[in-house]
Backbone atoms as SQL, in Angstrom:
CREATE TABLE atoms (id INTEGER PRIMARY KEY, chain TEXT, resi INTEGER, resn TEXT, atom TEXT, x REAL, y REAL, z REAL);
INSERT INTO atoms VALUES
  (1, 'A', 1, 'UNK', 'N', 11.553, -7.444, -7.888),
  (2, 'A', 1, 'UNK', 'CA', 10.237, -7.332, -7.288),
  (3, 'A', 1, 'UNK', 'C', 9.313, -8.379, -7.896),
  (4, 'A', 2, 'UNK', 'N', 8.954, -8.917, -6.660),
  (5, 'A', 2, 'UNK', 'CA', 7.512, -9.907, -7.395),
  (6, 'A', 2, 'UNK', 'C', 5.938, -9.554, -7.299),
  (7, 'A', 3, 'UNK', 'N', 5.183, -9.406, -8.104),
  (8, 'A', 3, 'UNK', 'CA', 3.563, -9.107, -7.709),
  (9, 'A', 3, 'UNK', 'C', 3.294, -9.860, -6.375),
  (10, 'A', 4, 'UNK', 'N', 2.499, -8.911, -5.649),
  (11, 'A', 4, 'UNK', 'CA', 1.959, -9.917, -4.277),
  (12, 'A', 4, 'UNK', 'C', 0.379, -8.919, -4.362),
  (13, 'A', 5, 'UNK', 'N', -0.335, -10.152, -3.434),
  (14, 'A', 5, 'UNK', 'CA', -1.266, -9.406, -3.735),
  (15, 'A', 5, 'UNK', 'C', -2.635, -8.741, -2.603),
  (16, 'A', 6, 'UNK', 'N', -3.193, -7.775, -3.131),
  (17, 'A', 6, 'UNK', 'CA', -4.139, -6.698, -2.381),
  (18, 'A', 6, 'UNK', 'C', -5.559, -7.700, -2.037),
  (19, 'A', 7, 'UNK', 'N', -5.739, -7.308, -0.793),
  (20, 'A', 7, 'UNK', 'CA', -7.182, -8.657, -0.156),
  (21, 'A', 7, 'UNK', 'C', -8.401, -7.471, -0.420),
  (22, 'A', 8, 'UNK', 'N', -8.640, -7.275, -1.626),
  (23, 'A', 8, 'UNK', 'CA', -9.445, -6.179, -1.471),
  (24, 'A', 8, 'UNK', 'C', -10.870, -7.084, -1.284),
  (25, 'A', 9, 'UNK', 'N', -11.224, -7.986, -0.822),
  (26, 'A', 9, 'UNK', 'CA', -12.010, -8.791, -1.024),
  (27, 'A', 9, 'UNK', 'C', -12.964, -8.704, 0.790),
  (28, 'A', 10, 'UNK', 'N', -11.816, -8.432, 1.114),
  (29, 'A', 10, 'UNK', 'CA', -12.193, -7.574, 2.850),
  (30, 'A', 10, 'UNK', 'C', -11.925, -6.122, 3.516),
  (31, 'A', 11, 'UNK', 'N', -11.685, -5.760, 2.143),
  (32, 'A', 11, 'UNK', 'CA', -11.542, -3.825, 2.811),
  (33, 'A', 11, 'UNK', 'C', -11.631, -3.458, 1.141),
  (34, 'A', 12, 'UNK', 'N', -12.292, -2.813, 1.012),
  (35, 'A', 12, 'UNK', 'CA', -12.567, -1.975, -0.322),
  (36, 'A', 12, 'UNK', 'C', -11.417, -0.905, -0.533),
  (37, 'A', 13, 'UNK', 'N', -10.585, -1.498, -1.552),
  (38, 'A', 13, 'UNK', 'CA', -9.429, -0.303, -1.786),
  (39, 'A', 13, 'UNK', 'C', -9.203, 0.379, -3.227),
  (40, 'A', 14, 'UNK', 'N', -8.899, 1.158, -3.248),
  (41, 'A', 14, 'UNK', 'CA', -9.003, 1.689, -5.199),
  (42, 'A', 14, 'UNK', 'C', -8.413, 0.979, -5.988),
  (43, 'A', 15, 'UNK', 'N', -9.254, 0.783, -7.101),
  (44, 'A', 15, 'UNK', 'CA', -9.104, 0.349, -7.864),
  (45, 'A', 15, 'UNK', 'C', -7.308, 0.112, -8.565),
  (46, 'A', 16, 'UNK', 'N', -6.582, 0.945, -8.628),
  (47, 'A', 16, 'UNK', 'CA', -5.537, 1.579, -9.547),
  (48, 'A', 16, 'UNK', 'C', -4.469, 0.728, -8.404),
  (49, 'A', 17, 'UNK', 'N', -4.346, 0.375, -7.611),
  (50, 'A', 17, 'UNK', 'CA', -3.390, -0.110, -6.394),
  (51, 'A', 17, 'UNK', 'C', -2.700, -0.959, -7.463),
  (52, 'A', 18, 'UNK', 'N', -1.361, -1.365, -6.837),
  (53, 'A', 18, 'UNK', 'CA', -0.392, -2.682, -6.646),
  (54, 'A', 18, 'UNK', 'C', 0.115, -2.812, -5.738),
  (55, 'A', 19, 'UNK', 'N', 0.229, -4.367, -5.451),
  (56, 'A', 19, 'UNK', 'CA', 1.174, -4.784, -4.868),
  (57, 'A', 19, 'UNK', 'C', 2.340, -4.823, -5.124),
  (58, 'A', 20, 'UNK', 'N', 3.785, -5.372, -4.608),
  (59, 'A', 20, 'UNK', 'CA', 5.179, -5.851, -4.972),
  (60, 'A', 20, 'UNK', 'C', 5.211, -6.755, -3.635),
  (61, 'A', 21, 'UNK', 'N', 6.344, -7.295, -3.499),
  (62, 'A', 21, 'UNK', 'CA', 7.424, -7.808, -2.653),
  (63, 'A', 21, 'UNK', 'C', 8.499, -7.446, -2.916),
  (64, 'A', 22, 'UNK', 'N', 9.364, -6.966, -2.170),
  (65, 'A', 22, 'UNK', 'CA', 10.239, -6.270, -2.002),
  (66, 'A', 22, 'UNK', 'C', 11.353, -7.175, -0.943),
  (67, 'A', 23, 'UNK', 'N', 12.735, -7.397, -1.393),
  (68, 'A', 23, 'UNK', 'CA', 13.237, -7.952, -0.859),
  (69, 'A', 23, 'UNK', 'C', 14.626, -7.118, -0.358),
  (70, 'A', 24, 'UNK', 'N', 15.139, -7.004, 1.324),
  (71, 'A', 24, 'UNK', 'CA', 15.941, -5.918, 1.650),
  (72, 'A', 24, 'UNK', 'C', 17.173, -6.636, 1.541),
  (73, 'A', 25, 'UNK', 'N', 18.186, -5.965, 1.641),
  (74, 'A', 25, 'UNK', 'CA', 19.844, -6.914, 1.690),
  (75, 'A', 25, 'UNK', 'C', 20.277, -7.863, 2.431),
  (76, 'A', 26, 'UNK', 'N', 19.396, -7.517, 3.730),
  (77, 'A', 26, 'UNK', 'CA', 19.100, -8.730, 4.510),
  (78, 'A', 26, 'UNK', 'C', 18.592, -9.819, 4.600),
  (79, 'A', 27, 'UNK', 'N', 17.741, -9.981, 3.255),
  (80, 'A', 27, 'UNK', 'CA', 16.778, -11.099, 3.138),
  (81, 'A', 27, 'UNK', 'C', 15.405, -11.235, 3.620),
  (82, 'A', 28, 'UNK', 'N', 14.773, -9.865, 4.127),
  (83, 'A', 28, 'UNK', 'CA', 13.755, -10.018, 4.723),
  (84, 'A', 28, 'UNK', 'C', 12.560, -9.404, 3.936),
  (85, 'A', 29, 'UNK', 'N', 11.587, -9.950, 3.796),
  (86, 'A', 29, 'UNK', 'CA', 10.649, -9.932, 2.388),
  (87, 'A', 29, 'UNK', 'C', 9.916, -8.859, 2.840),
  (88, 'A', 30, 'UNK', 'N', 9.428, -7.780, 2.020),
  (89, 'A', 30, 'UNK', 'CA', 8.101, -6.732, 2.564),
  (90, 'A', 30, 'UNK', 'C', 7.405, -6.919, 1.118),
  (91, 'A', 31, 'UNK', 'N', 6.216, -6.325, 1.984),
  (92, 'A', 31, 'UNK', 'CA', 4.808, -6.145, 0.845),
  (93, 'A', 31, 'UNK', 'C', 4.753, -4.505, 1.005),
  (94, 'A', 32, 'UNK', 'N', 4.815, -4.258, -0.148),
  (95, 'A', 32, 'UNK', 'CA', 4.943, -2.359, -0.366),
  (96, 'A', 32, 'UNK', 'C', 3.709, -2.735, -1.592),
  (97, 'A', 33, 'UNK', 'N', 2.782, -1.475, -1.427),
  (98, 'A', 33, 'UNK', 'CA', 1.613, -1.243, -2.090),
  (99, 'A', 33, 'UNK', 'C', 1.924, 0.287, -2.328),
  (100, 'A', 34, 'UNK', 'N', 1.056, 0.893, -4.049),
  (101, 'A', 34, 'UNK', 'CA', 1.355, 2.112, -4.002),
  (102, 'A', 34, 'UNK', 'C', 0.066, 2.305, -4.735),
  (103, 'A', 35, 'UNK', 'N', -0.179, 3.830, -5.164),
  (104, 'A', 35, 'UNK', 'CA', -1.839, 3.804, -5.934),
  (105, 'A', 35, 'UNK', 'C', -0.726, 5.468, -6.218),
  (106, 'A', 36, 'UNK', 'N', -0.997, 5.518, -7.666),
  (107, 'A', 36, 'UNK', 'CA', -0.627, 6.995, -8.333),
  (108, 'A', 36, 'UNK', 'C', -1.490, 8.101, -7.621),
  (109, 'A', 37, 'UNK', 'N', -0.774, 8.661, -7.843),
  (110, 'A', 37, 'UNK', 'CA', -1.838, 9.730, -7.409),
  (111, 'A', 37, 'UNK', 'C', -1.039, 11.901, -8.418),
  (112, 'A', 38, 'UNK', 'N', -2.013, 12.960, -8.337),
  (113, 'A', 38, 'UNK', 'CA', -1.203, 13.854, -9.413),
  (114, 'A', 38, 'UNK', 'C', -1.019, 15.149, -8.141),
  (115, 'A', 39, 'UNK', 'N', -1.329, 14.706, -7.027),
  (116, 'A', 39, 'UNK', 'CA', -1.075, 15.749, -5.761),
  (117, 'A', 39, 'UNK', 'C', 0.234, 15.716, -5.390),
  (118, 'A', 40, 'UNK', 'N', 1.119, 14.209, -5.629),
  (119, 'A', 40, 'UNK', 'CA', 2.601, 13.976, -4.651),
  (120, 'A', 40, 'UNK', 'C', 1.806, 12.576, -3.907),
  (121, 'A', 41, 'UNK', 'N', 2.665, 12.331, -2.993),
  (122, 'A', 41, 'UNK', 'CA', 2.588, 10.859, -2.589),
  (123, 'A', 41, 'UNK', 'C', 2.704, 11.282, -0.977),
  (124, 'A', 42, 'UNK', 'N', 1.709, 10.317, -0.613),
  (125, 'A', 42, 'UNK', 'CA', 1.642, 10.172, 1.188),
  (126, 'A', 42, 'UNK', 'C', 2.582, 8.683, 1.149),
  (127, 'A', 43, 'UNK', 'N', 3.453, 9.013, 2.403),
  (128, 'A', 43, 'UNK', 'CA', 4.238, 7.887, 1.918),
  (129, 'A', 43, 'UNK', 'C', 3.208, 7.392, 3.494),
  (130, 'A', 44, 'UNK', 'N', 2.800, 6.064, 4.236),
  (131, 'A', 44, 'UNK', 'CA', 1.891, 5.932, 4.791),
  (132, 'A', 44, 'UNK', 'C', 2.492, 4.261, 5.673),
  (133, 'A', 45, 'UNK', 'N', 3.237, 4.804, 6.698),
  (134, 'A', 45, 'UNK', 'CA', 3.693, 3.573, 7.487),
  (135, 'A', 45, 'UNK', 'C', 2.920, 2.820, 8.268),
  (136, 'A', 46, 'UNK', 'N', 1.720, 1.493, 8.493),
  (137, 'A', 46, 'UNK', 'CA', 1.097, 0.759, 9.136),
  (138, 'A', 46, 'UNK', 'C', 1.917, 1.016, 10.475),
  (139, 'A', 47, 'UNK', 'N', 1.586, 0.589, 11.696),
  (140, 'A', 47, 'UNK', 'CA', 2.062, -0.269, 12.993),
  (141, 'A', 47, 'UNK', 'C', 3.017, -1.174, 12.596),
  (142, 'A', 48, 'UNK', 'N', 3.526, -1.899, 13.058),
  (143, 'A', 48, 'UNK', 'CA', 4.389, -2.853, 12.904),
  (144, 'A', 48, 'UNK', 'C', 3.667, -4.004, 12.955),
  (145, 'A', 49, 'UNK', 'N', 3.713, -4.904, 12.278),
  (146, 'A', 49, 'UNK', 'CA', 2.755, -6.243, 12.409),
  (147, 'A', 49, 'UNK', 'C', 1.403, -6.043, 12.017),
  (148, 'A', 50, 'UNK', 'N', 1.037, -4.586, 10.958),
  (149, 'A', 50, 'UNK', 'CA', -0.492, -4.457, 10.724),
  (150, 'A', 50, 'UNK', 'C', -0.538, -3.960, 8.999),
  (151, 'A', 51, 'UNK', 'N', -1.254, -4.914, 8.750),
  (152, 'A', 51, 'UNK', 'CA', -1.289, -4.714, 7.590),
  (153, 'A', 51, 'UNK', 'C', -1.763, -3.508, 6.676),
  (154, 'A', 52, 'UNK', 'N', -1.188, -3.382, 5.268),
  (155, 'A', 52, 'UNK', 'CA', -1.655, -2.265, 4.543),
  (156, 'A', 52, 'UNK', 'C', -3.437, -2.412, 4.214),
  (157, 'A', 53, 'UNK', 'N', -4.225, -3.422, 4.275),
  (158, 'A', 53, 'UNK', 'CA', -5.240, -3.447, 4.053),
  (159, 'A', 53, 'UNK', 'C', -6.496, -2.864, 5.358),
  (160, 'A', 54, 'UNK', 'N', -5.912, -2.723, 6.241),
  (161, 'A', 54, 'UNK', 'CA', -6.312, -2.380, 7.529),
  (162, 'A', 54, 'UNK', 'C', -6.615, -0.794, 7.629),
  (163, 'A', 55, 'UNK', 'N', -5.789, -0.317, 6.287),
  (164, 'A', 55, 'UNK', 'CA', -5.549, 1.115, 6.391),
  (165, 'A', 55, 'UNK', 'C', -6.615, 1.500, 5.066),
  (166, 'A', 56, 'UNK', 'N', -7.262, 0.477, 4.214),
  (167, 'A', 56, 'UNK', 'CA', -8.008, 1.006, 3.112),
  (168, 'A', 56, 'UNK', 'C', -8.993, 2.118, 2.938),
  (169, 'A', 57, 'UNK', 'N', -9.338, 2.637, 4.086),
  (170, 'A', 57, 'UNK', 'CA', -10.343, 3.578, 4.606),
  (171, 'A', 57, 'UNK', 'C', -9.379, 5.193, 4.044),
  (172, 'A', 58, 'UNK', 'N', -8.446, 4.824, 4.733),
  (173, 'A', 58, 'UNK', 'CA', -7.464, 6.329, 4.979),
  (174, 'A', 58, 'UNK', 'C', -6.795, 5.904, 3.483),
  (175, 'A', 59, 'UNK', 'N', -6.478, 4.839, 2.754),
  (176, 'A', 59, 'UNK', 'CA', -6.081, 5.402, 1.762),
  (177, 'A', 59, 'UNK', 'C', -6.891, 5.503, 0.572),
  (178, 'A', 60, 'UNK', 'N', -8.077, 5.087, 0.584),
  (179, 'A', 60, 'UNK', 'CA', -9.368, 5.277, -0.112),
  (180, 'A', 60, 'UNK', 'C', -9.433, 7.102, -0.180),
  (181, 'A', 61, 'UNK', 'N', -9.663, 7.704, 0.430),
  (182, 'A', 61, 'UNK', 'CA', -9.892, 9.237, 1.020),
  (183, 'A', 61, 'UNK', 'C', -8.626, 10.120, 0.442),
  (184, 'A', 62, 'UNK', 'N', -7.624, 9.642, 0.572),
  (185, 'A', 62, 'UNK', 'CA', -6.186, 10.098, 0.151),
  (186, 'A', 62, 'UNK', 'C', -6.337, 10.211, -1.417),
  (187, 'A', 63, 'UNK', 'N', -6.105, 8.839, -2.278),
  (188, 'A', 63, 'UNK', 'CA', -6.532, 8.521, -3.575),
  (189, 'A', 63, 'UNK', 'C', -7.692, 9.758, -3.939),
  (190, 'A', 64, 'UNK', 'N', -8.621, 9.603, -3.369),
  (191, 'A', 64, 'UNK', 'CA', -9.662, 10.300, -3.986),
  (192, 'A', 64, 'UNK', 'C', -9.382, 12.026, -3.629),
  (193, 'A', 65, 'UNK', 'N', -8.997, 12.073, -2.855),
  (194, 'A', 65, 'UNK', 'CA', -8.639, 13.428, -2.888),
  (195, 'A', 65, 'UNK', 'C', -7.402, 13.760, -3.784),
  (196, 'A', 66, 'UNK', 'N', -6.845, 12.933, -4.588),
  (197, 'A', 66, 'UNK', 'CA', -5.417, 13.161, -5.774),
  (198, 'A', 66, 'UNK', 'C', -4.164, 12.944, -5.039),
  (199, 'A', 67, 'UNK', 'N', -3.902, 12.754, -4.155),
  (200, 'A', 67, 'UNK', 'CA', -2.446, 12.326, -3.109),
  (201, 'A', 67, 'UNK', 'C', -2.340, 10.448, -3.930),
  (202, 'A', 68, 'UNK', 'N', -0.927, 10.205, -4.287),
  (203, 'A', 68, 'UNK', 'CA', -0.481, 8.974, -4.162),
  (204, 'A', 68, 'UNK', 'C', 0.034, 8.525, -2.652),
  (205, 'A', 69, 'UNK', 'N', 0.003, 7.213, -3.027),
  (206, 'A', 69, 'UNK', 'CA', -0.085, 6.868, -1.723),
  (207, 'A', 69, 'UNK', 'C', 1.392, 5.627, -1.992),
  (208, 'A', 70, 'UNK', 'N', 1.957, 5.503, -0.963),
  (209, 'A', 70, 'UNK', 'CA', 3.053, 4.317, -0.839),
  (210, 'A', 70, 'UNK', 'C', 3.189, 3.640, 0.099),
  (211, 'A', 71, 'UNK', 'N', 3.243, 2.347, 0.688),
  (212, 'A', 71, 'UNK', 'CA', 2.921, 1.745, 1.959),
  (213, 'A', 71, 'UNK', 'C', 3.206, 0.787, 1.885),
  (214, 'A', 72, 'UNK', 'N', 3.703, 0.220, 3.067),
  (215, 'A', 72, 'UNK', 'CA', 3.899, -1.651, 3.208),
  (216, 'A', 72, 'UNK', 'C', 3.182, -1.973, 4.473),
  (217, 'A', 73, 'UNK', 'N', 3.772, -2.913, 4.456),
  (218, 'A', 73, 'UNK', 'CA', 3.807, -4.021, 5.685),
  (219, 'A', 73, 'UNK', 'C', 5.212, -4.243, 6.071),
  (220, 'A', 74, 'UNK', 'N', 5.380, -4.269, 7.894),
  (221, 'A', 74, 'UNK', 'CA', 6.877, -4.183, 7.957),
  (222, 'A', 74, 'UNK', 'C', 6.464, -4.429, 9.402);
C-alpha cells in the first residue's frame, strides 16, 4: 500500500482519515480511505466513477456519530 491522498481542501472531511492505494491482482490501482471509528465500521461504496470526497458530508455525520468508516474509489 502506498499513501494517496484526501482533497480535503474541497469537501471538509475528519480530521483522523487516510488514504492508501491499493493495488488488486489484476493490476488495477484503487484509492480506499478509512477514519476509525469505536461503533464498528460503515463499509461505504461511492457510484462507480465518483469519488470518496464527494461523500464527505455522509461520512463527516457517520465519524461523528462513532461508526468507522471504509471506502474507495472504484
Amino acid at each position: 500500500m502506498q499513501p494517496a491522498t484526501l482533497f480535503t481542501d474541497t469537501v471538509p472531511m475528519p480530521a483522523d482519515g487516510r488514504a492508501v492505494w491499493l493495488r488488486t491482482a489484476d493490476g488495477v490501482r484503487l484509492r480506499a480511505a478509512v477514519w476509525p471509528g469505536a461503533r464498528g465500521t460503515v463499509l461505504l461504496f461511492p457510484g462507480r466513477t465518483e469519488v470518496v470526497e464527494k461523500y464527505g458530508d455522509v461520512i463527516a455525520r457517520l465519524v461523528a456519530a462513532g461508526w468507522g468508516v471504509l471506502t474507495l474509489d472504484w
